[in-house]
N, C-alpha and C positions, 0 to 999 in steps of 0.2 A: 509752366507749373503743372504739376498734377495733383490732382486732386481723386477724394476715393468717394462715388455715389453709393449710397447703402437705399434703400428701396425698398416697401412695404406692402404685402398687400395687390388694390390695381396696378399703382407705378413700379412693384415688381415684374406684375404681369407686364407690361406695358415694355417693358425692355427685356425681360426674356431673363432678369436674372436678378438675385438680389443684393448684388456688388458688382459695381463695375469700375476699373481706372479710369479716370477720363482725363488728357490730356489740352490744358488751357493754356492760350497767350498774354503769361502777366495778369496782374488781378484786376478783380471784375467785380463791382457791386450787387449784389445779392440778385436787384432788378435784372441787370446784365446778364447777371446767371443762367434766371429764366428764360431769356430771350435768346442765348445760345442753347439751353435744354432745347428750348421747343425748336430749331435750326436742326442742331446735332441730334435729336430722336426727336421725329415727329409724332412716335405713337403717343408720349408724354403729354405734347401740345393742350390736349382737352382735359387734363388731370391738372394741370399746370395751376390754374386759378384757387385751388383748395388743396395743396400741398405745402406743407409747412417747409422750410428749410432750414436745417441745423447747421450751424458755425462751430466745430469745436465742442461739438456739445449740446448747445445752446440756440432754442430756434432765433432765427436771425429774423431783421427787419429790412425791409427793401433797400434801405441806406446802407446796409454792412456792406463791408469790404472783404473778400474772401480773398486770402493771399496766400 
């Protein structure tokens, strides 16, 4: 699945851009997410904890399912 990161701000700075494709194995809980962000871009890692994440829109809660 791919998925499209839009990025604000530090965690623009933090990856170097403020869109990027990212390329996922099947969906992943929101929590999951995070735990691959900070794997796949570790300068994200320390931003990771106070970063909201939007689903579609809508900030998401650690339970959502991102498909």
């Amino acid at each position: 699945m791919q998925v499209r990161l839009l990025a604000f701000a530090s965690a623009a700075q933090a990856l170097r851009t403020r869109a990027r494709d990212w390329q996922l194995a099947g969906e992943l809980s929101v929590r999951e997410l995070r735990q691959r962000l900070a794997v796949d871009f570790p300068a994200l890692a320390p931003l990771l904890p106070r970063l909201a994440i939007a689903v579609e829109g809508t900030v998401a809660d650690p339970a959502t399912v991102v498909r």
